[in-house]
C-alpha positions in Angstrom: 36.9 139.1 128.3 37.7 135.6 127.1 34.3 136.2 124.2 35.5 139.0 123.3 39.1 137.7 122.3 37.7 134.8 120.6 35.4 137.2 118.8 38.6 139.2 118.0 40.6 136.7 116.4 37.8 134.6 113.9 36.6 138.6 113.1 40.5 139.4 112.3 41.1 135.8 110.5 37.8 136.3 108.1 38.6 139.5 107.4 42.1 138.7 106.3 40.7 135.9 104.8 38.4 138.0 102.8 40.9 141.0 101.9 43.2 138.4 100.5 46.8 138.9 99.8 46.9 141.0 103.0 47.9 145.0 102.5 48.6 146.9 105.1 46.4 149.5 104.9 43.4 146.6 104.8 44.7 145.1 108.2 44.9 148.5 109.8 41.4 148.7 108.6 40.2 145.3 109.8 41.6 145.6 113.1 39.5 148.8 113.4 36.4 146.8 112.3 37.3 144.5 114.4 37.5 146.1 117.3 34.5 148.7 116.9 32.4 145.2 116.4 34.1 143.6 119.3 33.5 146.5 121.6 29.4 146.5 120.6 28.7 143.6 120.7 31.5 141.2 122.1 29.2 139.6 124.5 26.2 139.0 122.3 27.5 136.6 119.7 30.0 133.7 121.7 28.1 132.2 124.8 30.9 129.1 125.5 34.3 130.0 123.8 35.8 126.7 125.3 34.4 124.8 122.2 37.0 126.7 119.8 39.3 125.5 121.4 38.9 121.9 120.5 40.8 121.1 117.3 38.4 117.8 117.0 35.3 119.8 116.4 36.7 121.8 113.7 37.5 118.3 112.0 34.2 117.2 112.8 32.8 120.3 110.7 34.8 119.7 107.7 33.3 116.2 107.5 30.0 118.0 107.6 30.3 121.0 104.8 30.6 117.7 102.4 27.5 116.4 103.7 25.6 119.9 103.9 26.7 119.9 100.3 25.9 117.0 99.1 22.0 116.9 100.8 21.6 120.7 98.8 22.3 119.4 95.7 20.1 116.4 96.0 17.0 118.7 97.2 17.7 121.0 94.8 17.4 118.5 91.7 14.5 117.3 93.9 12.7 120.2 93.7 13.9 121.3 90.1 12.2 118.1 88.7 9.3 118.7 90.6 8.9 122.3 89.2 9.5 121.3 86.0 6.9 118.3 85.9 3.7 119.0 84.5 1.5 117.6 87.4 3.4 120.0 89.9 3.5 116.9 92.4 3.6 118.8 96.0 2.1 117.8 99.3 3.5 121.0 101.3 3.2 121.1 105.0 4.3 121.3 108.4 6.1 118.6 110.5 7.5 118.5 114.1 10.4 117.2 114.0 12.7 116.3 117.3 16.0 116.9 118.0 18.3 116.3 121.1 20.5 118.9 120.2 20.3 121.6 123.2 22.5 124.2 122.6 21.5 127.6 120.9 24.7 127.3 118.1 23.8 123.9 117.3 20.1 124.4 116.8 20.6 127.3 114.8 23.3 125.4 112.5 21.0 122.7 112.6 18.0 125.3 111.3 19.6 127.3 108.8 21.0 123.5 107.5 17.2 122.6 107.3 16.6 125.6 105.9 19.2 126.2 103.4 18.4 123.1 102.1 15.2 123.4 99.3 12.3 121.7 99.7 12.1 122.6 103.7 12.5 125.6 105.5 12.8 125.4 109.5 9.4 128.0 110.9 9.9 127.6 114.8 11.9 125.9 117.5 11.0 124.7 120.5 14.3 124.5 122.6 12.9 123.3 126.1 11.4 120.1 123.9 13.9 120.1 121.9 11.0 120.4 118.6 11.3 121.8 115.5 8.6 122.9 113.0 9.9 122.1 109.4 7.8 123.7 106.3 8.1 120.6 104.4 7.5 120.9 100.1 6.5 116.9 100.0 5.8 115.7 103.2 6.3 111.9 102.9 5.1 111.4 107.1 3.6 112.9 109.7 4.9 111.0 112.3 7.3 112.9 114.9 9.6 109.8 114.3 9.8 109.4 110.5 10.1 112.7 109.8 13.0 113.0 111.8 14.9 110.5 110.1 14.4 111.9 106.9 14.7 115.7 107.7 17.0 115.8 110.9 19.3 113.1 111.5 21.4 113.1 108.6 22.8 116.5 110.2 22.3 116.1 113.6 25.0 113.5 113.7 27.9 115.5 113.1 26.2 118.7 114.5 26.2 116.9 118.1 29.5 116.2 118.4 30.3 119.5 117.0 28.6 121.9 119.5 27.2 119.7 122.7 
């Protein structure tokens, strides 16, 4: 019951968020949404609703949207300039990669991060390892080590003390 109420209220808040200024004929409408959503699949989406309801974490992921941000707009020039250079200078392949994040949220924030980030996209986890498999545009190492300094552990930081 508790997943389901947490599911409930971050449903309701984006939707009012989304439908801003709030009308009511848009909140009657959301809480329907919300509660048809709630009802199919309220157990599916929250497996330990005790971590939203630590205000530290939430602090924790504002210090890491900037971060997210800032390593998107550095691959993405990254990869612009090497699109737009003559010699086309790729070395694209795959990398394992380790992480001792454990949770199923934080590996998934941690693999859409990798992902939405260009130049690497995240192609399989391996959770009882705790390996990832990174599609890598310009893989600079093949070591399990070096690679995850330079792919990883510039998000796992915050990530760890956000969902473990």
């Amino acid at each position: 019951m508790k997943k389901r109420l947490v599911l409930f209220i971050f449903l309701a808040i984006v939707w009012t968020l989304l439908c801003w200024p709030p009308e009511p004929q848009h909140a009657i409408v959301g809480l329907i949404v919300c509660i048809a959503v709630v009802l199919m699949t309220g157990g599916l989406f929250i497996t330990r609703p005790h971590v939203f309801t630590h205000p530290v974490r939430y602090v924790y992921f504002l210090q890491f949207l900037p971060v997210f941000i800032w390593e998107c707009i550095k691959a993405n020039v990254d990869v612009a300039c090497r699109v737009i250079h003559p010699g086309l200078p790729i070395k694209p392949g795959i990398v394992k990669v380790q992480t001792s994040l454990k949770s199923e949220t934080g590996l998934t924030f941690l693999a859409n991060a990798i992902t939405l980030t260009p130049g690497t996209m995240t192609v399989d986890i391996d959770r009882e390892n705790g390996f990832l498999y990174i599609h890598w545009i310009s893989v600079k190492s093949q070591n399990v080590e070096e690679a995850t300094q330079l792919i990883v552990k510039r998000f796992e930081k915050i990530l760890s003390k956000i969902f473990e």
